[in-house]
Each structure stands twice: as structure tokens, then as C-alpha cells.
N, C-alpha and C positions, 0 to 999 in steps of 0.2 A: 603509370605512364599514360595510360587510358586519358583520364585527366586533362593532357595536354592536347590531345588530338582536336577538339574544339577550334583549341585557340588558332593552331598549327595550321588546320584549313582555310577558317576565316581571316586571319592575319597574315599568308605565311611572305607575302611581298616586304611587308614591314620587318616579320622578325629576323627574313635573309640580309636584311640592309643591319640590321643591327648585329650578325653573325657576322657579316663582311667589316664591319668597324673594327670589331674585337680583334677578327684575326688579321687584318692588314696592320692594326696598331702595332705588331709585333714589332717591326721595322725600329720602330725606338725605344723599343723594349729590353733591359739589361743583359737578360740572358739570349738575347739574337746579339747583338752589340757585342757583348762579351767573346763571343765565337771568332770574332775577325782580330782581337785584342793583339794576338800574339805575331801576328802576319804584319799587321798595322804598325807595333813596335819596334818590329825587325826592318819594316820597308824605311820607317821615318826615323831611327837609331835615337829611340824613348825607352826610358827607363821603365820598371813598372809603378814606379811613385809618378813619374812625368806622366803618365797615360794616367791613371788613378787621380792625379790632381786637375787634367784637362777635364775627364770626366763629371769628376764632382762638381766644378766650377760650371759646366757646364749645363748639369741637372739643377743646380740651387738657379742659374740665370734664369733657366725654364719654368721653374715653378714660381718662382718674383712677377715674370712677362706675365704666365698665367691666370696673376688675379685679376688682369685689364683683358686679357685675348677670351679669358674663359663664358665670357658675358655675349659673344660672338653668336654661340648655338641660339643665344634668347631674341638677339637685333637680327640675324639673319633668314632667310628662308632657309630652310635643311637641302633641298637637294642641291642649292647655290656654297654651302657651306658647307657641306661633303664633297662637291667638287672640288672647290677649291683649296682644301685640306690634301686631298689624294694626289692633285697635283701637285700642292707644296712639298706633301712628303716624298714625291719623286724628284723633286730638283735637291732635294737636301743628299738622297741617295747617289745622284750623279755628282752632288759635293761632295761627299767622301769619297766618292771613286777618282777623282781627280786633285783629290788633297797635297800638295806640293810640301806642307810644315804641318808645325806645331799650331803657329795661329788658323790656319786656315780648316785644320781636324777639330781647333775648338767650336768654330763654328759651324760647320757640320754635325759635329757634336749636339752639338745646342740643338740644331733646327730637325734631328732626328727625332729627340726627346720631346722636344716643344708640341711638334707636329704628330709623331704617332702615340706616343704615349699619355700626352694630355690631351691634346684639341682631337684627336682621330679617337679615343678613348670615350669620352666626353659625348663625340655624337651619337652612338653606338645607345649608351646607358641613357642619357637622356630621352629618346625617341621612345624608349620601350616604355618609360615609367609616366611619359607627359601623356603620350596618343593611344595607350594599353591600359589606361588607369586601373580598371576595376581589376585585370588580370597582372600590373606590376610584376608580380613575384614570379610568375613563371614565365611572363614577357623575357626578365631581364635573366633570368635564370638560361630561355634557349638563346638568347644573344651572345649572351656570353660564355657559351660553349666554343664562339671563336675564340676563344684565349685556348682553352683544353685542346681547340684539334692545332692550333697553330704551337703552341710548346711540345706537342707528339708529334707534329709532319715535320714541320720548320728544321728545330736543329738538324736532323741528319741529312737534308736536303742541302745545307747553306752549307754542310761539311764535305759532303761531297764535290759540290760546285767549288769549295775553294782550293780543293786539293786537284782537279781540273781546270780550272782557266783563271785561279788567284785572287787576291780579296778585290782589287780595284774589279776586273769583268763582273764580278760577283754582284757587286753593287749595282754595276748600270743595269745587268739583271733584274735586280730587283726594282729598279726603279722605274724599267720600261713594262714591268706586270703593272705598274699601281695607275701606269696610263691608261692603262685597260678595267679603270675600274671609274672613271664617271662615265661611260656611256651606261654600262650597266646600274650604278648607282640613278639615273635619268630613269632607266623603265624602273627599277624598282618603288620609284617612289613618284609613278605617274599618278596625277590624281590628289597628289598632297595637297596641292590648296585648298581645295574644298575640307579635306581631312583638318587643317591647319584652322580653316575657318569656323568650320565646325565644332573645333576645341575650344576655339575663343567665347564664340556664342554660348558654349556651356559654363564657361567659368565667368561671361559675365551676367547670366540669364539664367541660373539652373532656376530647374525648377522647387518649388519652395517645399520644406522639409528633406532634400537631399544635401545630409550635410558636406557630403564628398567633394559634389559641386560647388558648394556654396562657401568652401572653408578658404579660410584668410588665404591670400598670397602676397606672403612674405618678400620687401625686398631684401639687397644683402645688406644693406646698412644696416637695417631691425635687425638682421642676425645675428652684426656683430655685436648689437646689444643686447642681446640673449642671455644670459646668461645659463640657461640650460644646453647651448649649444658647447661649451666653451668643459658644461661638467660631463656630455657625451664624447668629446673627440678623444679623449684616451682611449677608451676601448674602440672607439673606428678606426687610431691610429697602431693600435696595438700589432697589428697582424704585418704591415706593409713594416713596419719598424723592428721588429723581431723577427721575423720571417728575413727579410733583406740579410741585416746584421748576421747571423747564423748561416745563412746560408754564403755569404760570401766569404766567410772565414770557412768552411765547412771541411776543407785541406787540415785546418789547424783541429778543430773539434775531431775528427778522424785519427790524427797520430797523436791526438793525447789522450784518445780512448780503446789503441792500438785497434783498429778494426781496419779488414780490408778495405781499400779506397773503392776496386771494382763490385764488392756486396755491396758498398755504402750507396753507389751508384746504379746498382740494380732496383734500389728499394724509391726509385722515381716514378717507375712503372704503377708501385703500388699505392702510390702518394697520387699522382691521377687519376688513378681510377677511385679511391676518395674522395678524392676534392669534387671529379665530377657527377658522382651519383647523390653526393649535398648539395651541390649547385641546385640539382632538379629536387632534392627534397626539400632544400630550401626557399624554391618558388613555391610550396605548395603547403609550409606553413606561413608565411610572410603574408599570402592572401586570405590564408581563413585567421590567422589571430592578429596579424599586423609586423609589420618591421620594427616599429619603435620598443615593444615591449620583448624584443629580440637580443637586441643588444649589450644590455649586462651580461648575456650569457657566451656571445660571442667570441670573447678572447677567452673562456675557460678552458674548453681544450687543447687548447694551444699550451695554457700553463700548466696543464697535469701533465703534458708532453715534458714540457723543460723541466718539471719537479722531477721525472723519471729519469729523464736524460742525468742531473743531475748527482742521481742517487748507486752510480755504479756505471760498470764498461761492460755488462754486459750485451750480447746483437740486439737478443731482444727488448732490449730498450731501445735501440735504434730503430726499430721497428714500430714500438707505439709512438714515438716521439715523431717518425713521418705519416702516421696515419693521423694521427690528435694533431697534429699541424694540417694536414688534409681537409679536416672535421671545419676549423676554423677557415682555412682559407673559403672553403667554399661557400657558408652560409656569409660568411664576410663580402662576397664579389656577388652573390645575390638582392643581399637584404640594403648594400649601401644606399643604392640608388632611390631604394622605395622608401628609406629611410627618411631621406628629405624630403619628399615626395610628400609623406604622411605628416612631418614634421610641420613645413614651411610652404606647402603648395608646389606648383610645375610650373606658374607662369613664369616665377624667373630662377629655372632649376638650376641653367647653367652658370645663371652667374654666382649664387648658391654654393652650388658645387665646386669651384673653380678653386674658391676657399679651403675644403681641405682636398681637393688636391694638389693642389698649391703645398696644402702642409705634407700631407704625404710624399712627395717627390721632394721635399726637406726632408722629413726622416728617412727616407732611404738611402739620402747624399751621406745624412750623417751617420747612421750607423753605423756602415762601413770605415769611419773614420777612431769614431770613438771607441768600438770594439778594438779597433787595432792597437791605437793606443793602450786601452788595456792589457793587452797580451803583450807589447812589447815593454809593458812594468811590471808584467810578471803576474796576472790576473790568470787564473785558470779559466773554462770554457764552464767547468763545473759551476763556480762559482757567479759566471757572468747566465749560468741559465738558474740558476736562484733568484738572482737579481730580478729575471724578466716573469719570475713567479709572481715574486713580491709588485710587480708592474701589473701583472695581468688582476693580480687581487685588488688592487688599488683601483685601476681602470672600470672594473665591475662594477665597484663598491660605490664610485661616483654615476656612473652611469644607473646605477640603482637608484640612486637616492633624484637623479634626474626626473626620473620615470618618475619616480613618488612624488614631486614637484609637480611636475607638467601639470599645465590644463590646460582642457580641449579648444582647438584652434576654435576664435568667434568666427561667427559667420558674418559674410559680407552682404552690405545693403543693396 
């Protein structure tokens, strides 16, 4: 931890702005959303298929808008583009508090997911890995600890508040904190144009023999022609796609492996505090050996998890399969960002980025759908975490052979 304290001092304006993205993104985050699902379906008289198909439709519109919106962080200044995200996601919050139907919860819907989960997301990770270069890994590593304290505070806050004043209050709630977060976002990031100018001067001026400085920036059109990008996004998509899928059936994996629901539910505690002591050990291999040569290995734990999961009903297998899921999520919400970073350059991260997460908020639309589907043909849970072994082995195996492909970004003249 020592380690960190450097960064933490001399940075620590930047990396509270990139904490505050993480944990305000919650807002259109599944599992915040999820929480008011039941209150929402009973006020508006929705089925759970009607809410589960608003939903979905909803997160795929999000992730389609995002290949255009996600290019935003790159055209815009940051502190004008964090404002104006915080505020968007507060009017989206006072739309759902005020949702009269069906159409009007879809787009609420949408502009939840759009706004915190992608573009409020987005600025967070991008800032640590563009203006924190040489420290990336541990930048993005304490930024996105606001994910970890916002999934430990959040839910039992948003459950008390709705069993006191109801989902609609709830909401304007939350929507009048997020007003209170551009004056603070303003000091946080006093000074950034110089910071902003300063970055640019080095990427177009480094000095000679630093390849760091001097390495290609990719835009997203070359990336789609990549074709080493195309043999990595399995295993980047691995975790957000299998992690989703499983967990949103997790009701059904439970009663077909008879274990209690409230153990099952106990073993979250221990799945965070996982995830988030690899977050921080994953900042601190990503900068001494790299993100890129990271990545084949990233969805392995995950799949020793599901092989075990797979292999008996006994707890403790419940038990490695949430910590070997922990293992992965965390060096996965680390290593993404510096990924790119390493891969294709910072000057245009976001629009880069926008790409898979664009795909990823597609795989989480769908797995949820297509897991269903299988169980309601008769597919066991067993069976469907074999499958996501044989996925995590595949995923590896390409992103292997990526690695052994690649070579080293040229330098620019």
C-alpha cells in the first residue's frame, strides 16, 4: 500500500474526481436499478417480463447511442463534460421519479444507463489512464474503488430510503445529491487546462527516445481494422457477460444447488473484499509488467470458478466460485482501461473505449436473456457454467495468440 501513498499525495484532486465518477455512476447501474424494480412494477402494474423487456431495450438503445456519445470525453473539455453528464444524470433521476407509464420508464430507463453507466463511467477511467500515464494501474485501480464503496454503502441506503418515503421520493433524492456534484467537480479539477495542455504537448512533442510519449494514437476507425482487437475482446468481454448472466439468474443457480439463499447472500461481503484488494494489486502489476500481457489470464479465475461451481452442490464451492469470480472482476475493472491505453494510445481513449463498452452493455442485455432461455428448455446451471469454462478457455487462447501477434505500437514523427 506504501506504494500508493506517492501517487495519492501528489495526485489526490484528480484521483477524488475519478472516485466521484465511479461511485455516482452507480445511479445507472443494474444492481441500484434493480432495487426499486419491485416498487416500480407494482406502482406502474408491469409484469416482470414487461419490466425485464423495458429494461433490456433499454440498455441495447444505450449502448448503439454510445458509439457516437462515447467520443464526447475526447471533443470535450473534462470539467464541462463531467458537468454536464452529472446534471444529465440528475434530470434522468427526476424522470423516473415522475414516470406516469411504460413509455415514459423506457426512457428514464435509457437515459439512467446512457448517462451513469456509460458516459458517467467513461469519465472516471479515462482521466486516470490519459493524465496518470506512467502510474495507469494504480490511478485506475483508486478511482475505481468508487464502484467498491458505492455497491457496500449504496444498496442499504436506497433500501431504507424506499421503505421511508417510496421509490418516486427516492429518486428526486438521488437526483438532487448529483446537483451537488459539479460545483465540487469545478474545484476538483481547477487547473486542468494547463494539465490538458500539457498532455497534448507531450503527445505531440515527446521527447525523442521515450517511447511512451511518442507511441502511435490510434483512431477508432484503425481499431476497427485491427484485427488484434477483435482477437482480445473475448476475454475483456468475458467477465461483464458471465458475471451478469449468473448473477442475474443466481435465484435459479441457488434452488438447483439446494443452498440457502440468505448463506448465498452472505458470501457478497466476501466477494468484495476480493474484488477489492485485486483492484489495488492489480494497479501495481499492470504498471510494473503492463495491461496488455495481462489479459489472457484475466478470465481464468473466473473459469476455475464455473468448472467448480459446475462440479457438485457442495457450499464450498459456492464459496471459491465467489471469490475466483472476485479474482477476475477485479483485475478485469483495473487492467481495462490501461489496456487501451497501452494498446492504441489516450488521445482518442474515449472514443476507443466507447466500442467495447458499447459491446459490453450488449452482453449484459443479453445474457440475461439467453441464460433464461435456456433454463426455461431445460438447460441446468451446471451445465450452462461448463459452457462459460469452455468460453473462458477460448477467450484466453485468443487473446494469447493476440499477444504473440502484436507488435510494438510505431512511433510518431
Amino acid at each position: 500500500m506504501k506504494s500508493f501513498l506517492p501517487l495519492v499525495r501528489a495526485e489526490w484532486r484528480l484521483l477524488l474526481f475519478g472516485f466521484l465518477m465511479a461511485f455516482a455512476s452507480s445511479m445507472g447501474q443494474t444492481y441500484f436499478i434493480g432495487l426499486f424494480s419491485g416498487a416500480i412494477r407494482d406502482d406502474l402494474d408491469l409484469s416482470h417480463g414487461d419490466f425485464g423487456t423495458l429494461y433490456s431495450a433499454a440498455t441495447l438503445a444505450s449502448a448503439l447511442l454510445l458509439l457516437w456519445t462515447g467520443s464526447l470525453v475526447d471533443r470535450m473539455s473534462l470539467p464541462r463534460y463531467a458537468c454536464s453528464v452529472s446534471l444529465g444524470l440528475a434530470l434522468a433521476c427526476w424522470l423516473m421519479a415522475a414516470t406516469p407509464n411504460a413509455l415514459i420508464l423506457f426512457f428514464a430507463l435509457f437515459a439512467l444507463r446512457h448517462l451513469g453507466q456509460g458516459l458517467m463511467s467513461l469519465a472516471g477511467s479515462t482521466a486516470m489512464v490519459r493524465y496518470l500515464e506512467h502510474q495507469k494501474g494504480k490511478a485506475n485501480a483508486l478511482g475505481g474503488m468508487g464502484y467498491s464503496f458505492s455497491e457496500a454503502l449504496l444498496p442499504s441506503l436506497a433500501i431504507a430510503l424506499l421503505a421511508l418515503w417510496g421509490w418516486r421520493v427516492s429518486w428526486v433524492f438521488w437526483g438532487a445529491l448529483l446537483v451537488l456534484l459539479p460545483p465540487l467537480v469545478l474545484w476538483l479539477l481547477r487547473g486542468h487546462r494547463q494539465r490538458h495542455d500539457a498532455y497534448l504537448a507531450s503527445i505531440n512533442h515527446g521527447p525523442a527516445g521515450d517511447e511512451t510519449r511518442q507511441q502511435r494514437q490510434w483512431r477508432r476507425d484503425e481499431v476497427i481494422r485491427d484485427p488484434n482487437f477483435y482477437l482480445f475482446l473475448p476475454a475483456l468481454l468475458a467477465q461483464p457477460l458471465l458475471f451478469t448472466g449468473f448473477m442475474f439468474h443466481q435465484v435459479q443457480l441457488v434452488d438447483e444447488k439446494g443452498w440457502s439463499f440468505a448463506a448465498w447472500g452472505g458470501l457478497y461481503l466476501f466477494y468484495a473484499l476480493i474484488s477489492t484488494l485485486c483492484k489495488l494489486l492489480a494497479g501495481l502489476v499492470v504498471d510494473r509488467y503492463g495491461a496488455v500481457r495481462l489479459v489472457p489470464l484475466v478470465c481464468l479465475p473466473l473459469g476455475a470458478g464455473l468448472l467448480g461451481l459446475s462440479t457438485g452442490d457442495s457450499f464450498l464451492l459456492a464459496i471459491l466460485f465467489m471469490g475466483l469470480m472476485g479474482v477476475s472482476v477485479g483485475f478485469y475493472s483495473t487492467l481495462s482501461s490501461p489496456f487501451f491505453a497501452e494498446m492504441y494510445g489516450t488521445l482518442h481513449l474515449g472514443s476507443i473505449k466507447s466500442l467495447t463498452t458499447a459491446a459490453m452493455v450488449f452482453a449484459t442485455a443479453i445474457a440475461p436473456v439467453l441464460m433464461g432461455w435456456l433454463i426455461d428448455h431445460g438447460t441446468s446451471m451446471d451445465s450452462m457454467a461448463l459452457g462459460g469454462v469452455l468460453y473462458t478457455l477460448a477467450a484466453s487462447a485468443l487473446a494469447a495468440w493476440a499477444f504473440y501477434l502484436r507488435t510494438p505500437p510505431s512511433a510518431s514523427n
